[in-house]
matplotlib code that plots the C-alpha trace (Angstrom):
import matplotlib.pyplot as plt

x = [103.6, 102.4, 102.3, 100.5, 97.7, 98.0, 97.5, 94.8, 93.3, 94.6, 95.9, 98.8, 98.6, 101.8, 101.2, 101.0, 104.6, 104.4, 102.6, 104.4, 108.3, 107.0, 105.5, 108.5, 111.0, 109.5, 109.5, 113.2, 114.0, 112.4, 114.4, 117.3, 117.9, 119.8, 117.6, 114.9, 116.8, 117.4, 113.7, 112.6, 115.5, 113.2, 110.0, 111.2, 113.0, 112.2, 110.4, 108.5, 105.2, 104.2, 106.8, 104.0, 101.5, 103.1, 102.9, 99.5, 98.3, 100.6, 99.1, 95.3, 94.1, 92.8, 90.3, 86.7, 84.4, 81.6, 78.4, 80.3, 78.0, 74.8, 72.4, 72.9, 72.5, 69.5, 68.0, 68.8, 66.5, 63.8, 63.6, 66.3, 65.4, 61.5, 62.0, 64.6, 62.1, 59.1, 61.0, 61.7, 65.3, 65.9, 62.6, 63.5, 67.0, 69.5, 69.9, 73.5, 75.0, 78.7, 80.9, 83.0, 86.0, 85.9, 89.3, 89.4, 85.8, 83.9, 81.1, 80.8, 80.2, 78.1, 75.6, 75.6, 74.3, 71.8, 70.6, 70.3, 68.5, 66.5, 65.3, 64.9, 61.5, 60.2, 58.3, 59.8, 62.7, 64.7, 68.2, 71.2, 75.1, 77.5, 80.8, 83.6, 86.2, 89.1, 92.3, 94.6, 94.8, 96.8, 93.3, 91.2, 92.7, 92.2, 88.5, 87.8, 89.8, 87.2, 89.5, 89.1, 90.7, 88.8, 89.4, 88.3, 84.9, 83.8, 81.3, 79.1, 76.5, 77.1, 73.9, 75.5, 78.5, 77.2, 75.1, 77.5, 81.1, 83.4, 86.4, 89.3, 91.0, 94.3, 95.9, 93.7, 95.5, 97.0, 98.8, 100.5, 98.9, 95.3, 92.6, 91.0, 87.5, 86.1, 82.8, 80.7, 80.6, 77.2, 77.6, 81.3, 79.6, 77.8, 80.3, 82.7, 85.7, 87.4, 90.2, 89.2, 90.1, 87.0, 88.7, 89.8, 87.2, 87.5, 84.9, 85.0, 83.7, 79.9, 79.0, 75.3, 73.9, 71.4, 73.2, 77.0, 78.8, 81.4, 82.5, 85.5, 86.8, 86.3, 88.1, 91.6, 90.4, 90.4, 87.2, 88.0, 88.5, 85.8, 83.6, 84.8, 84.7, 80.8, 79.8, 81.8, 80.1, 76.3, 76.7, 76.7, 74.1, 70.8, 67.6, 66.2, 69.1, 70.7, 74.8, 75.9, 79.1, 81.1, 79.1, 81.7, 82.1, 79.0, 78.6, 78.8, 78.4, 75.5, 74.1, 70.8, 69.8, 70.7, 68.6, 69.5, 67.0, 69.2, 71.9, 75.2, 72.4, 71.5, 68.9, 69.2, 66.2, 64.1, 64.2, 67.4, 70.1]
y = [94.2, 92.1, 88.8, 90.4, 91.2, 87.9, 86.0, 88.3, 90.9, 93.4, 97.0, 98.6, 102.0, 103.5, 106.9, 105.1, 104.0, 105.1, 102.8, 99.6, 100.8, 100.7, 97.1, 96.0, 97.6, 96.0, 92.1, 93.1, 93.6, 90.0, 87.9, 89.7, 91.4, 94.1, 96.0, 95.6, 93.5, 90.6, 90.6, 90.6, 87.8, 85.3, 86.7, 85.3, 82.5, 78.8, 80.4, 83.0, 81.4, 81.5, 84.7, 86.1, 85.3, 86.6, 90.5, 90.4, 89.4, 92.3, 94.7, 94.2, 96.2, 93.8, 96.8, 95.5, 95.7, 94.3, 96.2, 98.2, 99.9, 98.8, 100.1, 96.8, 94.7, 97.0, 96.7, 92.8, 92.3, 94.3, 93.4, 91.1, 88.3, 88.2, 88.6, 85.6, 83.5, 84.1, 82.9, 79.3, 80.3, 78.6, 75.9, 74.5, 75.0, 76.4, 80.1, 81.1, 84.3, 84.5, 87.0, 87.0, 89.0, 88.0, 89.5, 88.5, 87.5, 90.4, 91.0, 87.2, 86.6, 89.8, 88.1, 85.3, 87.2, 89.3, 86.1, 84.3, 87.0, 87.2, 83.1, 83.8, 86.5, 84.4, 81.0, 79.4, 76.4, 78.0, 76.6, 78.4, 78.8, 81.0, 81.0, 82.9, 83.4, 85.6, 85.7, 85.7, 82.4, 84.0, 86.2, 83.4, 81.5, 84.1, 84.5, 80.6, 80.9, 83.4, 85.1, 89.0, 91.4, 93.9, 96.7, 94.6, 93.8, 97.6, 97.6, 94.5, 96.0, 94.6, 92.0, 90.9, 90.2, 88.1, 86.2, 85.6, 86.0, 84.0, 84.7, 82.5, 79.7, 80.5, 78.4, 79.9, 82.9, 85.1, 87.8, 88.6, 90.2, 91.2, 89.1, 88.1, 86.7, 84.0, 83.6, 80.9, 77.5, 77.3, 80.1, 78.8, 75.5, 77.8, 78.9, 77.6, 78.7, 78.6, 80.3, 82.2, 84.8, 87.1, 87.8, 84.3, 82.5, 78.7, 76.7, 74.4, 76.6, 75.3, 77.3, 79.1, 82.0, 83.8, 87.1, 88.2, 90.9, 92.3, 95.2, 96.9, 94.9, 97.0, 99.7, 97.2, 96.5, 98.6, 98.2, 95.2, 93.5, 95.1, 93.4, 90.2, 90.2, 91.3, 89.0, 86.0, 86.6, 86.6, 83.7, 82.3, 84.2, 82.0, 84.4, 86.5, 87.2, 90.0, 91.8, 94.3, 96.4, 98.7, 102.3, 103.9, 100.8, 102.2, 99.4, 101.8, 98.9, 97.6, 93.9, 93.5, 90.9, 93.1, 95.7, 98.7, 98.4, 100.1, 102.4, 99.7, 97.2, 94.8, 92.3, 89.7, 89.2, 86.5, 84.8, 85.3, 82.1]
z = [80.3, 77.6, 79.7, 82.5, 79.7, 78.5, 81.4, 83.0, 80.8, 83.4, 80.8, 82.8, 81.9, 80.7, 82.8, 85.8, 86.1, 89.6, 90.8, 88.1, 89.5, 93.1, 93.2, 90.1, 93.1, 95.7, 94.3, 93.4, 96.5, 97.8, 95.3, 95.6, 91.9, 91.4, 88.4, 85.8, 83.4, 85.7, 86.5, 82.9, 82.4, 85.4, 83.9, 80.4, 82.1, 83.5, 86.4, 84.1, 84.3, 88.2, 88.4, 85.6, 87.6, 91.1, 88.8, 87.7, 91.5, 92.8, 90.4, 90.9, 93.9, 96.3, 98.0, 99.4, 102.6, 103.7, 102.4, 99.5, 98.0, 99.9, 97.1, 95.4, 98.3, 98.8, 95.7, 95.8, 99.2, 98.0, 94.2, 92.8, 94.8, 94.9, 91.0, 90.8, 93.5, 91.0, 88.2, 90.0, 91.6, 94.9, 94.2, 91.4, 90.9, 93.7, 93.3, 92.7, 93.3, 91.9, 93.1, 89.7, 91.0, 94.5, 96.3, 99.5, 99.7, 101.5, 98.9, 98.8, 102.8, 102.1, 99.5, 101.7, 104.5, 102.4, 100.9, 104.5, 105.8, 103.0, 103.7, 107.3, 105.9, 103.7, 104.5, 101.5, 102.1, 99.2, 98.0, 97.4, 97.6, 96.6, 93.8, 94.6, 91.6, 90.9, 88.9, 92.1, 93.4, 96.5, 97.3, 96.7, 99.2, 101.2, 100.4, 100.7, 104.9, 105.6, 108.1, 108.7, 111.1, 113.1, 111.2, 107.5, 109.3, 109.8, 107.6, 109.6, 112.3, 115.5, 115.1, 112.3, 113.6, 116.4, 113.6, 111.1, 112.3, 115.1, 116.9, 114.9, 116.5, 116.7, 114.2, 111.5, 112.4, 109.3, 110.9, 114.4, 116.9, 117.0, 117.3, 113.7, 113.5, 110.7, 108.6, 110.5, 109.2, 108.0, 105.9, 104.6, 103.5, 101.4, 99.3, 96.0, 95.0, 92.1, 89.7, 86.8, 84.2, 83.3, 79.6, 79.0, 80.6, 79.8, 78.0, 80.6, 83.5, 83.6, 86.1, 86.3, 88.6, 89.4, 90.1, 89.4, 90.6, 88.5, 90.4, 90.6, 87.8, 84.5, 85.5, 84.7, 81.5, 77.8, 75.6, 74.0, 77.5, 79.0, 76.0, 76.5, 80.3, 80.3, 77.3, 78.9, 82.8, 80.8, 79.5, 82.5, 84.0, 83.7, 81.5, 84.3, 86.2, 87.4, 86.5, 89.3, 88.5, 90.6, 90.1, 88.8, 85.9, 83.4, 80.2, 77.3, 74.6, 76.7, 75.0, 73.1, 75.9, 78.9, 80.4, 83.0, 86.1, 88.5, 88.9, 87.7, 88.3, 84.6, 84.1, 81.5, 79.2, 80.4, 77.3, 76.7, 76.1]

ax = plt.figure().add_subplot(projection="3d")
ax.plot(x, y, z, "-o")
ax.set_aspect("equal")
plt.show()
């Protein structure tokens, strides 16, 4: 599984070989091989790069709701965004929030409600949009459609629902039968989206925000990855700012320039680089 760390960063523990033989078995089965050795023939073969990347977006768990883990959004109403507003976000520069490891998109749409609502209470004009990134360019694709089923928007109240999400036409459809619903286009124009690898991330990605989730994330990762992941998401996080992980994803080599404020909730020294 060396390419799959390569390529993503993602660590395929070796007593998990339940879970590796049952998605390996299953993409066997769709192009037709008849065992392992033929697969890691294509993998090292003329089609081994987007088969490579086909494996690490079948072994990331693509698992998210809207309002996961409302403490953060929480804290983000109440504290995180008068902080970033006194500090000049949205006035004189948009305020970003970057959901780094994005999935499908439901913390994104999320953020971009919280943050909404949050303009709608205060008589500022502020500025904003949102960056959506993730190593699956089949999940971001999926984010950037903004199309949900029922059953994915169970974590919306009802008033939000009616706010912030439509009934989709029918040829944005992604699956037969039911009815599936889409993001309104206010809040999709918003949004960015592009692909990225946490552990390798490029040079070129210029990107800035004000706050980044990076949850459910670290847990694929060994030290060294989960090092380099953290280090390269702060570096894009503008002095002031705020890193939200999953709350079960504790930074035990925690950065001089980052301080805990919350439960899995890290501000960035305002004088930091």
């Amino acid at each position: 599984m060396g390419t799959v760390k390569r390529l993503s960063g993602i660590n395929v523990d070796p007593n998990n070989s339940g879970f590796l033989r049952l998605r390996i078995n299953r993409r066997l089965k769709e192009l037709g091989l008849t065992d392992t050795d033929a697969y890691i023939a294509r993998l090292n073969g003329i089609h081994g790069a987007s088969e490579a990347q086909f494996l690490v977006e079948s072994l990331a768990t693509h698992t998210t709701d809207f309002f996961r883990e409302q403490a953060h959004f929480d804290f983000l109403k109440t504290t995180g965004l008068p902080n970033l507003m006194q500090l000049g976000a949205g006035k004189e520069w948009p305020l970003v929030i970057w959901s780094a490891a994005c999935s499908i998109g439901s913390e994104l749409w999320t953020a971009g409600i919280v943050l909404h609502q949050f303009c709608l209470s205060t008589p500022d004009r502020l500025r904003w949009s949102l960056l959506g990134t993730d190593v699956s360019r089949r999940v971001l694709a999926r984010a950037a459609n903004a199309v949900f089923t029922l059953e994915e928007l169970s974590g919306l109240s009802e008033d939000l629902r009616r706010a912030y999400i439509l009934r989709s036409k029918p040829e944005s459809q992604i699956s037969a039968g039911g009815t599936l619903f889409r993001v309104t286009p206010d809040l999709r124009g918003k949004a960015r989206f592009k692909w990225a690898n946490l552990v390798d991330l490029e040079v070129g990605f210029s990107e800035r925000a004000d706050v980044a989730f990076m949850r459910n994330v670290l847990i694929y990762f060994k030290q060294k990855e989960k090092d380099a992941a953290i280090q390269n998401v702060l570096r894009r996080i503008r002095p002031g700012g705020y890193l939200i992980t999953g709350h079960a994803e504790a930074i035990s080599n925690l950065p001089e320039d980052l301080t805990q404020v919350a439960p899995s909730v890290y501000r960035k020294a305002c004088n930091a680089k």
